[in-house]
C-alpha angles and dihedrals in degrees: 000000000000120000123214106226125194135173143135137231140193124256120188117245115263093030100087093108093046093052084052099048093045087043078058099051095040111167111265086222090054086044089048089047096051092053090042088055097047104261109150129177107002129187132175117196125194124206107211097202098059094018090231124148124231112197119185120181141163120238121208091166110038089180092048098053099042079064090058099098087058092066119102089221092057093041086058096048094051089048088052097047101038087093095066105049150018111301147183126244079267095055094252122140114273098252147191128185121226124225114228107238098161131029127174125205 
């Protein structure tokens, strides 16, 4: 069964253009590793007015995506990308997950 997954993150002002062009440029082995682990139809959506990220995605593998932050290749991107927005102590986005209130068929 596939599971609906929502949440937001925090990108730093004046970096809107960064997260795009490295969006752009996203690694082939992180690509390869979310759809190993699942991930289907991913979307991040960015609100220009609060900076903040909206990211929407489809799980086939719960288990295998809440495995996800012990990957090397994760790890790295969230090293690269720690710079540009708002991060843990891990260097993991700052991140909330968003409960699912509607949903149209």
């Amino acid at each position: 069964m596939m599971k609906r997954i929502a949440f937001k993150m925090f990108l730093h002002q004046g970096f809107e253009e960064e997260y795009k062009r490295r969006h752009k440029e996203i690694w082939t082995e992180l690509k390869v590793l979310l759809k190993e682990s699942g991930v289907e139809d991913y979307s991040i959506f960015l609100d220009e007015e609060t900076h903040i990220l909206f990211g929407v995605l489809k799980c086939s593998n719960e288990l295998r995506y809440k495995d996800l932050p012990l990957q090397p290749i994760m790890q790295n991107w969230w090293e690269y990308n720690k710079d540009i927005m708002q991060t843990n102590e891990d260097n993991s986005p700052k991140s909330i997950s968003l409960e699912e209130v509607f949903y149209l068929e």
